[in-house]
C-alpha positions as CSV (number, residue, x, y, z in Angstrom):
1,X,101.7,76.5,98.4
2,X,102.2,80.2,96.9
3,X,101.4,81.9,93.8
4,X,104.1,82.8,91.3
5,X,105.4,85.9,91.1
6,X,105.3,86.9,87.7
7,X,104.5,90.2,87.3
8,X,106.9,92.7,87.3
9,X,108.4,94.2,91.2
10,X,106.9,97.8,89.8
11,X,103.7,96.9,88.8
12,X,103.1,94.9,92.0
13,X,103.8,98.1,94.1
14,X,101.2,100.3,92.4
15,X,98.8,97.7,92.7
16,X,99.6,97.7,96.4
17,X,99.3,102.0,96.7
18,X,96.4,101.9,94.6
19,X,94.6,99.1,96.2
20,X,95.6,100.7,99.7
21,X,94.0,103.6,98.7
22,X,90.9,101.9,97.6
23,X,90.9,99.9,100.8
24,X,91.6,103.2,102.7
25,X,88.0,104.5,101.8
26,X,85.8,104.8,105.0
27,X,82.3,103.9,103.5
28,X,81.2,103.4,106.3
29,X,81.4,106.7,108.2
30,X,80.4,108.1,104.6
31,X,77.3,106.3,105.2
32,X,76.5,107.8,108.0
33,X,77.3,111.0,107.3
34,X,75.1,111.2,103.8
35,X,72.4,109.7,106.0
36,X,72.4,112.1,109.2
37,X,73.7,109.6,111.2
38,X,76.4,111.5,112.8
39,X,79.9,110.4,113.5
40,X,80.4,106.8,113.6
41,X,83.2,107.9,116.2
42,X,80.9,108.8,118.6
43,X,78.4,105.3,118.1
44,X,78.3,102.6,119.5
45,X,82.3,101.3,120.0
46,X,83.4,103.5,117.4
47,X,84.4,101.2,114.9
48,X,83.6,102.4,111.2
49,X,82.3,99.1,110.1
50,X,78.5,98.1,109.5
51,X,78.1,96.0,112.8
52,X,78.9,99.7,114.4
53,X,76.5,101.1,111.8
54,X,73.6,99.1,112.5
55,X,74.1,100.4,115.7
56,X,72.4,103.4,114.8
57,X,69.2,101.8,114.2
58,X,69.4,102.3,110.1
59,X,69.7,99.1,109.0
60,X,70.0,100.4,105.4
61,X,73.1,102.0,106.1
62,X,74.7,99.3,107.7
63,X,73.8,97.2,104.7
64,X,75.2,99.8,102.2
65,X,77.7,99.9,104.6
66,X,78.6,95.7,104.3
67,X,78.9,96.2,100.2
68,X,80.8,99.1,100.0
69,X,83.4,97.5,102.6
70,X,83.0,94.1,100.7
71,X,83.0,95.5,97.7
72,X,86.3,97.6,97.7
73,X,88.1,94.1,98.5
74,X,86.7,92.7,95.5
75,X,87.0,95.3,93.2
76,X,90.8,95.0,94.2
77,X,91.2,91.3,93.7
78,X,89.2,91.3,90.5
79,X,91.1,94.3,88.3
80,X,94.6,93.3,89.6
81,X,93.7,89.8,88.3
82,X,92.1,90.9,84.9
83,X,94.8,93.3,83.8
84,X,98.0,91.7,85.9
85,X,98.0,87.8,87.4
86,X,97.1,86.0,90.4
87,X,100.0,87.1,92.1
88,X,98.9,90.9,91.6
89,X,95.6,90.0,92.8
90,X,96.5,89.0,95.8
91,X,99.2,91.8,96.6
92,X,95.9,94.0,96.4
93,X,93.7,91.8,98.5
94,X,96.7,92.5,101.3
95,X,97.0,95.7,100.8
96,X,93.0,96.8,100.8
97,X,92.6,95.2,103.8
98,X,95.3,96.9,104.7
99,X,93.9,99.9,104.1
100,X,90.9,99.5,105.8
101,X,92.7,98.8,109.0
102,X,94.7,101.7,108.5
103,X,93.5,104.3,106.6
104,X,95.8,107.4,106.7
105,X,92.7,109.4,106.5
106,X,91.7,108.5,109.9
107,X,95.2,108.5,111.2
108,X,95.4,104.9,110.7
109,X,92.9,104.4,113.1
110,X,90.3,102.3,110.7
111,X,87.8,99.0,110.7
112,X,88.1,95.2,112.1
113,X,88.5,94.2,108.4
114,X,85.7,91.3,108.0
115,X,83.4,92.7,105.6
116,X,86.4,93.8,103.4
117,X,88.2,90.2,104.2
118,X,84.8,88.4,102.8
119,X,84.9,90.6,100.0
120,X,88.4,89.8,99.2
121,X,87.8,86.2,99.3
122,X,84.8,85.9,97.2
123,X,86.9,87.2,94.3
124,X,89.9,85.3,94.9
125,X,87.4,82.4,95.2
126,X,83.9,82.2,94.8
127,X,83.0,79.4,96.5
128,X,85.7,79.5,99.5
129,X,83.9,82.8,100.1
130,X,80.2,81.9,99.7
131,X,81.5,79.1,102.3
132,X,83.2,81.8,105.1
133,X,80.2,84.1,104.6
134,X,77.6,81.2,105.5
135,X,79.8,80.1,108.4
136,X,79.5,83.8,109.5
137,X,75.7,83.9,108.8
138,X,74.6,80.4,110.9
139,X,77.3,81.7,113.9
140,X,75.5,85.0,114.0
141,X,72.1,83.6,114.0
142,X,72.9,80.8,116.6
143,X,74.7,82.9,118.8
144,X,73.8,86.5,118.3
145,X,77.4,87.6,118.1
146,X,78.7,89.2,115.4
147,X,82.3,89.0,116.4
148,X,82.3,85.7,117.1
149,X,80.7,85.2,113.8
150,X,83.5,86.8,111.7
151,X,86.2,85.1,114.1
152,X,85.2,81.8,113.1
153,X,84.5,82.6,109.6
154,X,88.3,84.4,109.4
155,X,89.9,80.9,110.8
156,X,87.8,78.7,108.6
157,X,88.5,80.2,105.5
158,X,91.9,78.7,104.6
159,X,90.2,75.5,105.1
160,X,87.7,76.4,102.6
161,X,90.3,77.3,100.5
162,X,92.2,74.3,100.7
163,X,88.9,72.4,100.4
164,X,87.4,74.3,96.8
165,X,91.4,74.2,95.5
166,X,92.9,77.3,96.1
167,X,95.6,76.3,98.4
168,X,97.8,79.2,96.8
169,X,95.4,81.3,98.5
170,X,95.4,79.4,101.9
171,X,98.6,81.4,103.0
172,X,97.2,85.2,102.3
173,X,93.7,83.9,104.1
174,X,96.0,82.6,107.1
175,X,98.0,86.1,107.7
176,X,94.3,88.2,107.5
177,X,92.5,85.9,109.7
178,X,95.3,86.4,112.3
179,X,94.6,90.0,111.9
180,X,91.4,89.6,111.9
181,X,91.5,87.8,115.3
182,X,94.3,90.9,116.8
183,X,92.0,93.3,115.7
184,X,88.9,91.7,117.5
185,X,91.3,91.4,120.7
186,X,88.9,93.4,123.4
187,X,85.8,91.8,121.5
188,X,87.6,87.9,122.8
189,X,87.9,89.4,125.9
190,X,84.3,90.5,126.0
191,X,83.2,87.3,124.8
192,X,85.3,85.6,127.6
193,X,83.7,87.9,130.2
194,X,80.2,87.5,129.1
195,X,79.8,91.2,128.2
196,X,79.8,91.6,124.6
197,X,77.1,93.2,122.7
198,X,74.8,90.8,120.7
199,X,73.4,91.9,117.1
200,X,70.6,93.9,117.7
201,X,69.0,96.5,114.4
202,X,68.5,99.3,117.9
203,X,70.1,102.4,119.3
């Protein structure tokens, strides 16, 4: 099942470049920056999200890091849904996460996408989101991985949303956990090999 379109072909393509933008936003090497951590580029494996962050050893940052990144995804779904529809709303959960892959500000070179993803979720769906960010939670204690947290918590989410009744959702969920899982290619290979870093709050 897919939403309606209903609003307007115009509207739905400055939600898009506005919620790119938003998405677009590197928090997390912000972060770091504000907080003398130095550049996220050079940490770690280099990727601007909070796992990377936490890398540093500030676990503050990393958290601040996790809401901002979350937080831009919802802020996108909510105000496209209060002022246009459902269908606007998720034209800008696509394109923030979008954006946070590839920000032009970093020469399209940006995050893995999961904090944003969860974000995104939780304001399409409350519930279907509380659901994909507990399923990342007990993977990540159990195993100690935080990529193989936010893989199964990506390929479980359409089934959450089909299960809490958002199948018009199921579809978008579906295209960002496959990105979700491209972008987290090397970390499957890792994970394969036995040599991927485990979540540790350490340098």
């Amino acid at each position: 099942m897919i939403v309606p379109v209903e609003t307007p072909v115009g509207a739905l393509l400055l939600v898009a470049g506005l919620a790119y933008l938003l998405g677009s936003v590197p928090f997390g090497m912000i972060v770091a920056r504000l907080m003398g951590l130095g550049n996220l580029r050079e940490i770690g494996s280099g990727n601007i999200g909070a796992t990377n962050v936490l890398r540093t050893g500030n676990k503050a940052a990393a958290f601040l890091t996790l809401v901002f990144d979350a937080g831009k995804g919802a802020a996108a779904v909510l105000l496209a849904a209060r002022w246009l529809g459902q269908d606007a709303a998720q034209v800008a959960g696509l394109f923030a996460f979008g954006g946070h892959l590839f920000p032009v500000w970093l020469r399209f070179r940006g995050g893995k996408g999961v904090a944003t993803f969860l974000g995104l979720i939780l304001a399409l769906s409350f519930w279907s989101g509380f659901a994909a960010c507990m399923t990342w939670l007990l993977v990540a204690v159990l195993f100690r991985y935080s990529s193989l947290a936010a893989l199964v918590a990506a390929a479980a989410t359409p089934v959450w949303l089909w299960r809490f009744d958002r199948p018009e959702a199921v579809l978008l969920a579906s295209m960002l956990a496959v990105l979700i899982w491209w972008r987290h290619r090397a970390n499957i290979a890792r994970l394969v090999s036995g040599t991927e870093s485990r979540i540790t709050g350490k340098r």
